[in-house]
C-alpha positions in Angstrom: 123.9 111.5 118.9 122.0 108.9 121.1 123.3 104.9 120.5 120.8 102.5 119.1 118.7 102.0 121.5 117.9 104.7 123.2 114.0 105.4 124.3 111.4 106.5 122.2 111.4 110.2 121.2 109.3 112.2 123.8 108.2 115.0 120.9 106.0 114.2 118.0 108.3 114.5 114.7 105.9 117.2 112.9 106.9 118.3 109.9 105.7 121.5 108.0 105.7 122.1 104.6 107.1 126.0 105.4 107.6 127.7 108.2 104.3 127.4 109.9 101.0 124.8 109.7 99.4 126.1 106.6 95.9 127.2 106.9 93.5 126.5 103.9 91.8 130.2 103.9 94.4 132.8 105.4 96.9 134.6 103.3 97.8 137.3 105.9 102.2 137.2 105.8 101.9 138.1 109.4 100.1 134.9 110.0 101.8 132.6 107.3 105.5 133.6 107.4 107.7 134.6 110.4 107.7 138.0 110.1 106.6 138.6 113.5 109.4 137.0 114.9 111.9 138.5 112.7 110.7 142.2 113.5 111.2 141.1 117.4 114.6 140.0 117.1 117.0 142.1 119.5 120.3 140.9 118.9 123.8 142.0 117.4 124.8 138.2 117.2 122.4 136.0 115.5 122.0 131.6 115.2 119.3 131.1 113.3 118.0 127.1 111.7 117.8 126.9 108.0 114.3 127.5 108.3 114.9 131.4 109.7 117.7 131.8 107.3 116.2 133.3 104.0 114.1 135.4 106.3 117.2 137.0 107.9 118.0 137.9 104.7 114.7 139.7 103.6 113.9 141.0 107.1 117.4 141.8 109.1 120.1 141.4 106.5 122.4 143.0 109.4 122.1 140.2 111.1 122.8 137.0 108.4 125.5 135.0 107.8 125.4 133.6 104.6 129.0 131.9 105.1 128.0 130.4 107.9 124.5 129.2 106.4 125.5 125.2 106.3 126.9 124.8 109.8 123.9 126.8 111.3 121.3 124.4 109.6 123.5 120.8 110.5 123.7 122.1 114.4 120.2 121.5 115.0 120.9 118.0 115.0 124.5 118.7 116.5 124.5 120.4 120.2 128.5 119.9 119.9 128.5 121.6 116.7 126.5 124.6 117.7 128.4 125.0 121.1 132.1 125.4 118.7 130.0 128.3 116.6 128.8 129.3 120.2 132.7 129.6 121.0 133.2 131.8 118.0 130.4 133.9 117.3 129.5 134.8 120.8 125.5 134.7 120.4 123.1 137.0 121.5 119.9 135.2 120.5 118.7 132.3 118.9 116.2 132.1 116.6 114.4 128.9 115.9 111.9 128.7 113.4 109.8 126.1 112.2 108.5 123.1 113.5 110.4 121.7 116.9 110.7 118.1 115.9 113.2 119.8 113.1 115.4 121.0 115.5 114.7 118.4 118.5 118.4 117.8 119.5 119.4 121.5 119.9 116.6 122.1 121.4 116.4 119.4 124.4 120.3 120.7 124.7 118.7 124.7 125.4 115.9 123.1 127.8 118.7 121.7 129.8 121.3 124.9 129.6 121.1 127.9 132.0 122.5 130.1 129.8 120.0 130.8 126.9 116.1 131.2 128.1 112.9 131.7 126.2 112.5 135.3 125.2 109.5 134.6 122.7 107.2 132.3 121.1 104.5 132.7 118.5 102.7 130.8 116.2 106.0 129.8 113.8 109.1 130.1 116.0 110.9 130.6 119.5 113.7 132.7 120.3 116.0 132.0 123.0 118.5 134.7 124.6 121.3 134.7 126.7 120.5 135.6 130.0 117.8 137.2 131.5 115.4 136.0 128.5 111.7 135.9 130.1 108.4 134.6 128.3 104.8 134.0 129.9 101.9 132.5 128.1 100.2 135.8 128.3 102.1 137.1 125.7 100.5 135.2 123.5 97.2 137.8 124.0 98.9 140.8 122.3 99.9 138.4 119.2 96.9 137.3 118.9 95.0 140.7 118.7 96.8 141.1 115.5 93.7 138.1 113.7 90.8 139.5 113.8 89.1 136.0 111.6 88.3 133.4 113.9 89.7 131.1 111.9 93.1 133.0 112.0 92.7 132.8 115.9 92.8 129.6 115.8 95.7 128.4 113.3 98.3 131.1 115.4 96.7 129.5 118.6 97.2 125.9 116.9 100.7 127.1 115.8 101.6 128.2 118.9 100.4 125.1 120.8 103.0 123.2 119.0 105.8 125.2 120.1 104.7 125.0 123.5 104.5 121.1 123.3 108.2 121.2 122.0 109.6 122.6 125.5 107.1 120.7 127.4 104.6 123.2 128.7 101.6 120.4 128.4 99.2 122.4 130.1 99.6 125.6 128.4 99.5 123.9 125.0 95.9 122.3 126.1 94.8 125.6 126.8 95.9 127.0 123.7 94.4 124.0 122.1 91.0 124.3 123.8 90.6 128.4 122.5 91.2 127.3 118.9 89.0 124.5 119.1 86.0 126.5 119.7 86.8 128.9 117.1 87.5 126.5 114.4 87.0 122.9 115.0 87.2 122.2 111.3 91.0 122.6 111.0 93.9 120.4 110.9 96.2 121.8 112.5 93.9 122.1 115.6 93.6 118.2 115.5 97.7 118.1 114.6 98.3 119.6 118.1 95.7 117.1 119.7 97.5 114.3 118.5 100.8 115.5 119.4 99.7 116.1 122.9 97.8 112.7 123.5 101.3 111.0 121.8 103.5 113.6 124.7 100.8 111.8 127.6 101.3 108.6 126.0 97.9 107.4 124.7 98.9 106.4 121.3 95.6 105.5 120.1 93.8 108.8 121.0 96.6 110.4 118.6 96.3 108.3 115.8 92.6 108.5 115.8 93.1 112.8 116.6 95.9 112.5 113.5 93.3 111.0 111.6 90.5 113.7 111.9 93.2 115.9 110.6 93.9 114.2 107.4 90.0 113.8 107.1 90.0 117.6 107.0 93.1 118.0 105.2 94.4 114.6 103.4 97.7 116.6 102.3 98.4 117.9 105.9 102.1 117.3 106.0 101.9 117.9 110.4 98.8 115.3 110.9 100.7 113.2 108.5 103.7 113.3 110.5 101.7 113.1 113.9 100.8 109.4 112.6 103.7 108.6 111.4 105.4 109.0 115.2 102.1 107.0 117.0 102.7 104.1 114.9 106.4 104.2 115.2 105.7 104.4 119.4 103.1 102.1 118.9 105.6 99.4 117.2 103.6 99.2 113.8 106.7 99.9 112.1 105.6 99.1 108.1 102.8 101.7 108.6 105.2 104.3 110.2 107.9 103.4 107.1 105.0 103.7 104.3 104.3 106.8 105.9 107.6 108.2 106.4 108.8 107.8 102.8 106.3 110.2 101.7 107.7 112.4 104.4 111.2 112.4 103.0 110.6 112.5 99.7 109.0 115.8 100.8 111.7 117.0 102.7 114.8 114.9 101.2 117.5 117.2 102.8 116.0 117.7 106.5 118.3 116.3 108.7 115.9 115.6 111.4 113.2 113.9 108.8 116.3 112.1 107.2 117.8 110.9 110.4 113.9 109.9 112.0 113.5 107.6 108.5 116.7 106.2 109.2 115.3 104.8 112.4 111.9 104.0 111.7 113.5 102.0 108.3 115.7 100.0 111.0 112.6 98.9 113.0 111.1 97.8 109.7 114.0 95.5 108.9 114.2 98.2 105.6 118.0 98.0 106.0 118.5 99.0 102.3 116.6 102.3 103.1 118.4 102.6 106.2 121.8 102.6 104.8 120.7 104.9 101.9 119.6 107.2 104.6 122.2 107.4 106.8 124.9 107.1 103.6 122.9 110.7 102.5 123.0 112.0 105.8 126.8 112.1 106.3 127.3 113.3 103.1 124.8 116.4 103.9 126.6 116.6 107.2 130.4 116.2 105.1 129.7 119.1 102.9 128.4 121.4 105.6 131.4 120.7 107.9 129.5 119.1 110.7 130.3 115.6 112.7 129.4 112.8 110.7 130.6 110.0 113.6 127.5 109.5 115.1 125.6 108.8 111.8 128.4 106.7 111.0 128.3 104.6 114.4 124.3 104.1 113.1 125.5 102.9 109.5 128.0 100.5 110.9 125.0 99.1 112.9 122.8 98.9 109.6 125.2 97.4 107.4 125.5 94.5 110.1 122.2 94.1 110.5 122.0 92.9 106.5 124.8 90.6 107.3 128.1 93.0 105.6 130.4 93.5 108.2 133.3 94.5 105.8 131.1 97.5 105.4 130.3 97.7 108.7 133.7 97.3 110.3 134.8 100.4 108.1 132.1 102.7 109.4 132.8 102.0 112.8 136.5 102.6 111.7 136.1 106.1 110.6 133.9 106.7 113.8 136.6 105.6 116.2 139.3 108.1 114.4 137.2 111.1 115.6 139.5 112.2 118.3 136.2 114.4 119.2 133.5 111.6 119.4 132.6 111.4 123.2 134.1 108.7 125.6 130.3 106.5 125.8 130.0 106.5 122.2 133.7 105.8 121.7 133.2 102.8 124.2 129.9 101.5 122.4 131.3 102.2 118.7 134.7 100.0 120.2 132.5 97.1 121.5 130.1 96.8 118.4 133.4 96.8 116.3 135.2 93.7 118.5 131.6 91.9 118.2 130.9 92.2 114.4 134.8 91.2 114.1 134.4 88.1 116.0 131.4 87.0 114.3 132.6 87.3 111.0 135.7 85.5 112.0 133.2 82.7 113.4 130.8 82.7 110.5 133.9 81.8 108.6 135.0 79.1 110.6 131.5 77.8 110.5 131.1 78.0 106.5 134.9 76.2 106.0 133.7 73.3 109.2 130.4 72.4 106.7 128.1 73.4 109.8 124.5 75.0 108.5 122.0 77.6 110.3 118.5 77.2 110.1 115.9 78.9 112.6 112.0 79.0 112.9 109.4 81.0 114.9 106.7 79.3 116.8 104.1 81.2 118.6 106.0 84.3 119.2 108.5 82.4 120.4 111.8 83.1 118.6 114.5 79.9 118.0 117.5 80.2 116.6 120.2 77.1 116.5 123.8 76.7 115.0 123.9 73.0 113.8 127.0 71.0 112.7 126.0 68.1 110.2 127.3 65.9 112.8 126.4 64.3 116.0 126.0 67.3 118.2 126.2 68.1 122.3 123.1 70.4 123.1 123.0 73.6 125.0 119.7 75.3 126.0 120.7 79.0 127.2 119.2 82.3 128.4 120.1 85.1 125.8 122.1 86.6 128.6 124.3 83.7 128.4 124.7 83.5 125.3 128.1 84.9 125.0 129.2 82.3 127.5 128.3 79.6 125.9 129.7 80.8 122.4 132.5 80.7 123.9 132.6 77.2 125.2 131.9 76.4 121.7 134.7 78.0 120.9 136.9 76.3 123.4 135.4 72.6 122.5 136.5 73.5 118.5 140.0 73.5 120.0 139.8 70.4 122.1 138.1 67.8 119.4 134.3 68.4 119.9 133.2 70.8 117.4 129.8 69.0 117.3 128.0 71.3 119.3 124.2 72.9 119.3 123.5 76.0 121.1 119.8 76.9 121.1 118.4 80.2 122.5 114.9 81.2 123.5 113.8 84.4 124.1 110.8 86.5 124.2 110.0 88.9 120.5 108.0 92.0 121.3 107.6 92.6 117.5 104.6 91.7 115.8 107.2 92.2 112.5 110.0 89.4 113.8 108.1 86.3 112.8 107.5 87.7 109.5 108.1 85.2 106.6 111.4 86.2 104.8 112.9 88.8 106.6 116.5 89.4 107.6 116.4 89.5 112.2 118.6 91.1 113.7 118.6 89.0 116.9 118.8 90.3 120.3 120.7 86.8 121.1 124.1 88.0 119.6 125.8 87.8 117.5 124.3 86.4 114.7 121.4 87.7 112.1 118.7 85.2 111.8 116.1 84.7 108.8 113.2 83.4 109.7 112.1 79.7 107.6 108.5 80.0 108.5 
């Protein structure tokens, strides 16, 4: 589980309705449902997402694991967990269906592991084996042959695009791209995939306008709506992203990777209450499937700071730091966050029982924030980088007779959202959360 602020995500977050993009016309299984892949699966010991899993029951019931259902569908979003089932069951393949985005994690963990490699892709899954698993784009030709409709050509072409853009093969997406443009430049899904690979090249605005052809052709197109929903979150218009995004859930409310993706779009959006009720539904999904819940609970402790609880928060980051199995960076980041929430709250006491007040304002972009004692004060204009330093003067002077002090701290906002009237800041100049008076 990455920490806060980690990079943006480098796939589009694409979410399909089923297993596959839809296509308006076509009711062909083969093209529809993931039979293909099912019928092409050469394994005696089977992982499989919770996408694949009621079609290893209709198609290779020899192969399911019903018992083992939960913990499968919870290590998409948990390499660690899926290495321990790794450990007992010994795969063979893996079988991955859906769209990427909905098993990211696990799949950026295979990308980087020698010891599973593509074996196939088609238009609604890939399947990784261990060992000497080989795939070439011209595969794709004898797939293919099976559409005879052009427009079936071009929704396994668009399908299979997407796949290819989830373990980074750019230039054979385009091409697959280009094929099914020609024969159908009407559908959605063509213009999903061109959005997701102008988001993978960075040109954000190419992808929302490409997103939006798609939902001209298709308003309901649950992948073009998705596709925008990651280029505004990259492009920092977090409200749009949020609006967005709730419809997403509320599609898909028990998808780990939609939940967790709402969780951080809601914490750009200063929608901490949504945040929390995210995250707080997440562990409990991961809880009752037996998978880690520590990272989503290092995320919460953050949250519930952010809104100014750090009771809450302070437990959260408690239960994390129990895990005798949450990783040493994680452990150190979770034990720092903890110390720093502490110590505010402990100073925001002291500052409430001394009668001092807090009042900030935005000017021009520019954020200030100041901690003002009703009396006559000593001033301090600091970096944010020293802010910590000079906290702690103030601390010291409290001690020695001079607790009149005012620390003011400018620093640069990126966000168009921060100088918005009435909303709760979570500062970059710890350690306190700011609301803006404007």
């Amino acid at each position: 589980m990455p920490l806060r602020r980690t990079a943006f995500l480098t796939l589009a977050f694409l979410l399909a309705a089923g297993c596959t993009h839809r296509h308006a016309v076509s009711k062909n299984p083969d093209l529809i449902t993931p039979v293909l892949a099912a019928r092409a699966l050469d394994a005696k010991s089977l992982y499989y997402n919770g996408m694949a899993a009621p079609w290893v029951t209709k198609e290779r019931p020899e192969l399911a694991q019903p018992e083992r259902a939960a913990a499968f569908a919870q290590a998409v979003q948990d390499p660690k967990l899926f290495r321990k089932l790794d450990r007992e069951g010994r795969f063979d393949a893996i079988w991955l269906c859906g769209d990427p985005s909905q098993f990211k994690p696990l799949l950026e963990h295979l990308l980087e592991t020698p010891d599973f490699t593509l074996a196939y892709l088609d238009q609604t899954s890939l399947v990784y084996r261990r060992g000497g698993g080989t795939w070439d784009i011209a595969q794709l030709d004898h797939l293919r042959a099976k559409f005879s409709a052009r427009d079936e050509q071009a929704a396994f072409l668009a399908g299979a695009a997407t796949r290819l853009l989830g373990i980074r093969r750019l230039e054979d997406a385009k091409h697959c791209l280009e094929e099914a443009q020609k024969l159908d430049a009407s559908s959605s899904d063509v213009w999903s995939g061109w959005s997701t690979w102008r988001m993978l090249r960075g040109e954000m605005p190419a992808a929302i306008e490409a997103a939006d052809k798609a939902l001209a052709l298709d308003p309901n197109s649950l992948p073009a709506l998705a596709c925008k929903t990651q280029a505004l979150y990259a492009s920092k218009q977090f409200s749009p992203a949020f609006d967005l995004s709730e419809r997403l859930v509320a599609m898909s409310p028990d998808e780990p990777g939609a939940l967790f993706y709402h969780a951080k779009i809601s914490h750009e959006a200063h929608a901490y209450y949504a945040e929390i009720k995210t995250l707080e539904h997440l562990i409990d999904l991961a809880t009752r499937s037996g998978a880690d819940a520590s990272g989503y609970r290092i995320y919460l402790g953050q949250a519930y700071a952010a809104k100014g609880d750090a009771e809450s928060a302070m437990d959260q980051l408690s239960r994390a730091l129990i895990d005798p199995e949450l990783p040493r960076e994680q452990r150190k980041f979770c034990d720092n966050l903890f110390n720093q929430i502490k110590e505010r709250a402990q100073w925001e006491w002291k500052r409430r029982r001394w009668g001092s007040s807090m009042r900030t304002s935005c000017r021009s972009n520019r954020c200030r924030w100041r901690i003002r004692p009703t009396k006559p004060f000593h001033r301090f204009i600091v970096r944010p980088e020293d802010i910590d330093g000079i906290i702690g003067h103030y601390k010291r002077t409290e001690h020695s007779g001079h607790p009149e002090t005012d620390i003011v701290a400018d620093h640069n906002c990126h966000s168009p959202e921060f100088a918005r009237p009435g909303i709760a800041q979570n500062c970059c100049c710890k350690p306190f959360n700011l609301f803006c008076a404007d």
